[in-house]
N, C-alpha and C positions, 0 to 999 in steps of 0.2 A: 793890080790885085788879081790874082787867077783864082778861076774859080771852076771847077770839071761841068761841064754839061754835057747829059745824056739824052738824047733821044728828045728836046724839051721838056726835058721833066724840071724842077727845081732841083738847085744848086745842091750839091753833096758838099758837106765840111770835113776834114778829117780828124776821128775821134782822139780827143786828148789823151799822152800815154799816162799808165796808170800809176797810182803813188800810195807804195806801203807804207802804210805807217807803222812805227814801233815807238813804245812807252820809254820814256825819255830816262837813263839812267839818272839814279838820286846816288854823288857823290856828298850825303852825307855820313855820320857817324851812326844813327840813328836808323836806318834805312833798313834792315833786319829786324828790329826788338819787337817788332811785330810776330815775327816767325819764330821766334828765341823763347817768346811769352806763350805761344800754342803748343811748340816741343814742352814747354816746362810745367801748364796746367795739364797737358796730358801725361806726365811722366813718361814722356820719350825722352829719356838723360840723353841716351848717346847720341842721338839727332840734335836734340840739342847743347850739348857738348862740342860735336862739329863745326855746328852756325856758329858756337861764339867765340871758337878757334878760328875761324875766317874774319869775323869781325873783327876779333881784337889785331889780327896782323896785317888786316887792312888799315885801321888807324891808328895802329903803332899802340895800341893798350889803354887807347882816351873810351875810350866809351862803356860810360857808368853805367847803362842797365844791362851789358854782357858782364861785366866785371860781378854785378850786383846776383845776378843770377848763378853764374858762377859760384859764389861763395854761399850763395844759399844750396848748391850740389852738393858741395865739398863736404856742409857739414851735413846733410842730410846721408852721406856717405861714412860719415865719422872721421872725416877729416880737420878738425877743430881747428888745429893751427892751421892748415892752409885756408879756411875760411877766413880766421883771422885778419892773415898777411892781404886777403883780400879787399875784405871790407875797409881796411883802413886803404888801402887804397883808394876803393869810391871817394872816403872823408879827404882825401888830398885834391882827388879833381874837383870834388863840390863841399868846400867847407859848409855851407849852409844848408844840408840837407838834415834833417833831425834823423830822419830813419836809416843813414849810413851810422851813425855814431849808436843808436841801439840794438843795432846790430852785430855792433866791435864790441858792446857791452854782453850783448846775449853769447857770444862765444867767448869772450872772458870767463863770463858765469860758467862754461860749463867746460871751460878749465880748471876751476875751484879759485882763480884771482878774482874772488869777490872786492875787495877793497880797489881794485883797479877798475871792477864793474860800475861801483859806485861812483866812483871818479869821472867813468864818462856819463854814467845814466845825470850824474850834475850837469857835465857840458849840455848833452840834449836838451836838457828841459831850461837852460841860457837862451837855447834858439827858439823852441816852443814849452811857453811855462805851464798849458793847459792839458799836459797831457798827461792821463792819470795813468798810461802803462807804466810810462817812467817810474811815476813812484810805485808801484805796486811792483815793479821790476828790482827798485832796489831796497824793498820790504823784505824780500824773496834772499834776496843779500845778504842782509842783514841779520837774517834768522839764520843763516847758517854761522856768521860769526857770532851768533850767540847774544847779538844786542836784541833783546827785547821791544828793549823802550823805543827805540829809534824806531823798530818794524813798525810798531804799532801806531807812531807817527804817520810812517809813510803809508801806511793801508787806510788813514784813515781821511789822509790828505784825496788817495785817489778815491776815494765814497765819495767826498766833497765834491771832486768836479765831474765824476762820473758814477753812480751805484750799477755795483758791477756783481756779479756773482763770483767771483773767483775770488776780489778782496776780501767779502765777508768771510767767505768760506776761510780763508788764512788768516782772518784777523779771528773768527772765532777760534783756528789753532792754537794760537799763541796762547786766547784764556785757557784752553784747556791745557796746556804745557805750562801756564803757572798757575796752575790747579782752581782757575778762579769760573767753576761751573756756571753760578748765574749770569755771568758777563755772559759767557759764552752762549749760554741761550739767549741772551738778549739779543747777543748778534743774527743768532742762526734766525731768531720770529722776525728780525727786521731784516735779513734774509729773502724768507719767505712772503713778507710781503712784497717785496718787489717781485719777487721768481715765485708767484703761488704752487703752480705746478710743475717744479723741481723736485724728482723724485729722491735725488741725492741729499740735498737740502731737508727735508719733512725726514727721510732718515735717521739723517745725523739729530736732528731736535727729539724723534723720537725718541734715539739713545740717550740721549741726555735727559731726558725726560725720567726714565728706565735706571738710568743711574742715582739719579735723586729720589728716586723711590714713586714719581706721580705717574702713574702705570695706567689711571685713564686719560691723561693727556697723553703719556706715551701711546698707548692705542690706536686713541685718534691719529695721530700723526703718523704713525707707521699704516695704519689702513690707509689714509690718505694717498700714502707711497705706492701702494700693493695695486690704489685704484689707478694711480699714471702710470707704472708699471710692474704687471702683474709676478713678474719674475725678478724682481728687487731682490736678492741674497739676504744682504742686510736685514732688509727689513722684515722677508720671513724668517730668518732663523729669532729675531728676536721676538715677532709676534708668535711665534710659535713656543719660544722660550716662557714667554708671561702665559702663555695657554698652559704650557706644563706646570706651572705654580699654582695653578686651580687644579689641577688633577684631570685638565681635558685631555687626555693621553691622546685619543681616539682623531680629536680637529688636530693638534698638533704635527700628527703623522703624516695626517694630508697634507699639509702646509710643508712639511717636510722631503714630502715625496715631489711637488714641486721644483726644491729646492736642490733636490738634489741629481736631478736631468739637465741640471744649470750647473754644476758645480759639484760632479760624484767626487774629489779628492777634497775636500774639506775637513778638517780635523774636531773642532767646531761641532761639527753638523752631525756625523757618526758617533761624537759624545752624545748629542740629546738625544737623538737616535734609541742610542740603547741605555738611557735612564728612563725615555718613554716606554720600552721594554720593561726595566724594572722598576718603572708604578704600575706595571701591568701585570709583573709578578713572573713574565715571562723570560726569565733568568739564563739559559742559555740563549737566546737572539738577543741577550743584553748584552754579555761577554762576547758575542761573538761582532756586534757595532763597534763597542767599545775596544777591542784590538785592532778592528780596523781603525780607528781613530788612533790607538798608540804606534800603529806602523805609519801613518801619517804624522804624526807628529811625539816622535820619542819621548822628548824630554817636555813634555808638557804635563807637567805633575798633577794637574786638575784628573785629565784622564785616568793615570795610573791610580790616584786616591778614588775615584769610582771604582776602579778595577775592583782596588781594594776592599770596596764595601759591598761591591756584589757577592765577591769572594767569602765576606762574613759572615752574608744574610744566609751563603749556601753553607757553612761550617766548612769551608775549604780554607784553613786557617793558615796552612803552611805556603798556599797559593796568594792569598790577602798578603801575608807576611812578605813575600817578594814584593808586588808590586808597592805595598805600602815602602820598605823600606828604599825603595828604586826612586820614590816621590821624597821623600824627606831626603835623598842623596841628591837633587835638585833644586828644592826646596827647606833647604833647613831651617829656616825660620817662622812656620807654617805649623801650630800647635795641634791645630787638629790633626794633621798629621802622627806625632810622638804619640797621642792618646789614642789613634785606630791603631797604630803599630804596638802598640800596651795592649791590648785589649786581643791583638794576634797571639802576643808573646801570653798573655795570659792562661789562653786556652789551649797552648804549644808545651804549659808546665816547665814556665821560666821567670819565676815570679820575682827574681831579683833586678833584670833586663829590664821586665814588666813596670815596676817600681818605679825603675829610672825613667822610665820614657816617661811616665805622668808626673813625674816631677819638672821633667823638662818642660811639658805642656804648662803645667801651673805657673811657671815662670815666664815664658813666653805671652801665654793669653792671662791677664787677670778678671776677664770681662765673663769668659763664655760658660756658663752653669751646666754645661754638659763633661767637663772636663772634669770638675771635685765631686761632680756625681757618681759618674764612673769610677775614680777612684775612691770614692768612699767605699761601695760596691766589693771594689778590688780588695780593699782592707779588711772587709767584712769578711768574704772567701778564705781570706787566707789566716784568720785569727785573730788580726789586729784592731779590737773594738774602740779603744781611744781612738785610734786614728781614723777610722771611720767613722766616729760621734763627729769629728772635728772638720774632713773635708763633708760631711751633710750638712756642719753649719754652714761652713764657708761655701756651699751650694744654695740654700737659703738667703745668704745676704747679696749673692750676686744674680738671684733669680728677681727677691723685691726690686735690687738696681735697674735690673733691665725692664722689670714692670715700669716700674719710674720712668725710666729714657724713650719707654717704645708703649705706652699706654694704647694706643691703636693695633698696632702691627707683633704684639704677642700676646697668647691667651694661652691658656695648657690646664687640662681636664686635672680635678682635683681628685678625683676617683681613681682617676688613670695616673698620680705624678708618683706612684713608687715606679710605677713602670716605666718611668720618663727612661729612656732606654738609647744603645748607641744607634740602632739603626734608623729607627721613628727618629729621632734628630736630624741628624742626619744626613735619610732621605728627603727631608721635607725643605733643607735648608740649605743644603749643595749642588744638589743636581742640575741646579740651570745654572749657576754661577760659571761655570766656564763659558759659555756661549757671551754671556751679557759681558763678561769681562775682556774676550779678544775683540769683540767690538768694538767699545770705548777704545781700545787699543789702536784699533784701525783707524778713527778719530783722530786719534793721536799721532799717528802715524807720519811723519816730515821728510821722511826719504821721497817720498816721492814727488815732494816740489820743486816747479821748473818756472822757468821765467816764459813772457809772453811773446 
């Protein structure tokens, strides 16, 4: 054994040579989705685009979380069918996976083969039967081909295993698409006890509240909304809408000015706008809201028949007389309409035209006592006292009836009922109605549903 000595000092050894190490490659499949998964929660597509172009040509196209990522790009790209062709692929490398098969069902859906959606959101729930996206996925289905009943199965199967807020919210669609309002509240309050501070939720109930006429639970519920979020559209334009039905012009506006730094192109909003204007009496910034809500939204006849009426209060009868007739070319089945545009043609000295339109109103509405009023009125101006005796009775029996139906919610000064007049009606009974009406609308609204 040699060993160096110097000078008698202790032995020297010589130092061992050095040894780099390097991290052992991983010839797995697997070995990127690490990298694949951080490109795709940051939305770096094209990086990760790359990685799962190298991957997939490294294992020949086996590896399901490139493939899976991948079609979740594609369609995030609006690529549908190649998502498709994708996803069904994962389901060939791994038939047991639940979440490849709702995936080939979610790009179905949103190629309109709902009935093919349905078919796999079935297979999935073979493999995992507890899972309530399935069926709320093919509730979503279902509503588009028009089966109710079914929907309403499946929305209600997924509460059961899971109370979700998106199921109620679609299962209280549906009652309101078969016009069955208190279901639908029912849904929405059991809703909201699960999700209390859901501002979209306490909305919608508000409206519906709003719709059935109970305007202090409506209140509630929409302040409720205003208090989670103070810029809720919704819910100010309609708490603002029941403020203008008291005559609070003045809160309204604020509520309104709000509402409208959130949302200046509303059609809606520029209506109440300038009927807040004229309960204010302020007539020109009335007309002038109000066209901006008709260049917003043309054929919305609610508008144009305001137009109308501000038109009439100012004696600009030949102005009235357009926009009314422009509402009834949209609306022709809308009474009170033919009886504002009588009432134009009246004071235009066309008292044959005149005639017809309140004949047509009378036939249209049999209910509303502003309508044999007026034309009693009309008959009276122009000579004809029979016929005048006769629509003031028929004024009379449909004014008792409505006393009858609405004992709460109608009262009319007996001093002031020769004066019962077109504009005083009117005003008092139209001018929020457009606001509360595209709302419920929006409720209603089903275009915009999507699967999970």
């Amino acid at each position: 054994m040699e060993q160096s000595i110097s000078n008698g000092n202790t032995p020297v050894l010589p130092a061992p040579p050095s040894k780099q190490r390097k991290a052992p490659e991983l010839h797995v499949v697997e070995r990127r989705n690490w990298l694949i998964h951080l490109h795709y929660i940051r939305q770096e597509y094209d990086a990760c685009k790359s990685l799962i172009q190298e991957q997939l040509a490294e294992t020949n196209g086996m590896c399901e979380y490139a493939l899976y990522v991948q079609g979740l790009i594609f369609r995030n790209d609006g690529q549908i069918q190649e998502s498709l062709e994708v996803f069904q692929s994962c389901c060939i490398l791994n038939t047991k996976n639940s979440d490849y098969l709702k995936q080939v069902g979610r790009s179905l859906f949103l190629l309109a083969r709902h009935k093919a959606a349905i078919e796999v959101y079935n297979e999935a729930l073979k493999l995992e039967d507890a899972d309530w996206k399935s069926y709320h996925n093919q509730g979503i289905c279902y509503i588009y081909l028009k089966d109710l009943t079914k929907a309403k199965d499946c929305f209600k199967k997924a509460l059961q295993i899971n109370r979700n807020e998106k199921s109620f919210v679609m299962l209280g669609k549906i009652f309101l698409q078969e016009q069955d309002i208190e279901m639908a509240i029912d849904v929405y309050r059991r809703a909201i006890e699960f999700s209390p501070e859901n501002p979209e939720l306490l909305t919608s109930l508000g409206l519906l509240y709003m719709h059935m006429g109970s305007y202090q639970k409506a209140f509630e519920h929409l302040g409720t909304a205003m208090t989670y979020d103070p810029t809720n559209f919704d819910a100010i334009l309609a708490a603002g809408s029941m403020m203008q039905t008291h005559h609070d012009y003045d809160v309204a506006l604020t509520k309104y000015r709000v509402a409208a730094a959130a949302v200046p192109e509303s059609a809606p909003l520029w209506n109440n706008i300038g009927m807040c204007f004229f309960g204010k009496k302020k007539y020109v910034a009335a007309i002038s809201c109000l066209k901006r809500a008709c260049y917003l939204a043309p054929f919305e006849w609610k508008v144009l028949q305001n137009l109308g009426l501000v038109h009439l209060t100012m004696h600009q009868f030949a102005s009235a007389f357009h926009f009314l007739s422009a509402a009834v070319s949209v609306k022709p089945q809308v009474a009170e309409l033919y009886m504002l545009l009588a009432v134009a043609l009246a004071h235009l000295s066309d008292p044959e035209n005149a005639k017809q339109a309140y004949e047509k109103a009378m036939t249209l509405d049999p209910k509303d006592p502003a309508i044999p009023l007026n034309f009693c009125v009309f008959c009276y101006n122009i000579g004809e006292r029979k016929a005048a005796v006769k629509y003031l009775t028929e004024f009379e029996l449909r004014l008792k009836t409505l006393r009858q139906e609405q004992p709460n919610n109608f009262a009319i000064d007996k001093e002031g009922g020769n004066r019962f007049c077109l504009e005083v009606k009117k005003v008092h009974s139209n001018k929020q109605q457009f606001a509360k009406n595209a709302l419920v609308r929006n409720i209603q609204n089903l275009s915009k549903m999507t699967t999970i």
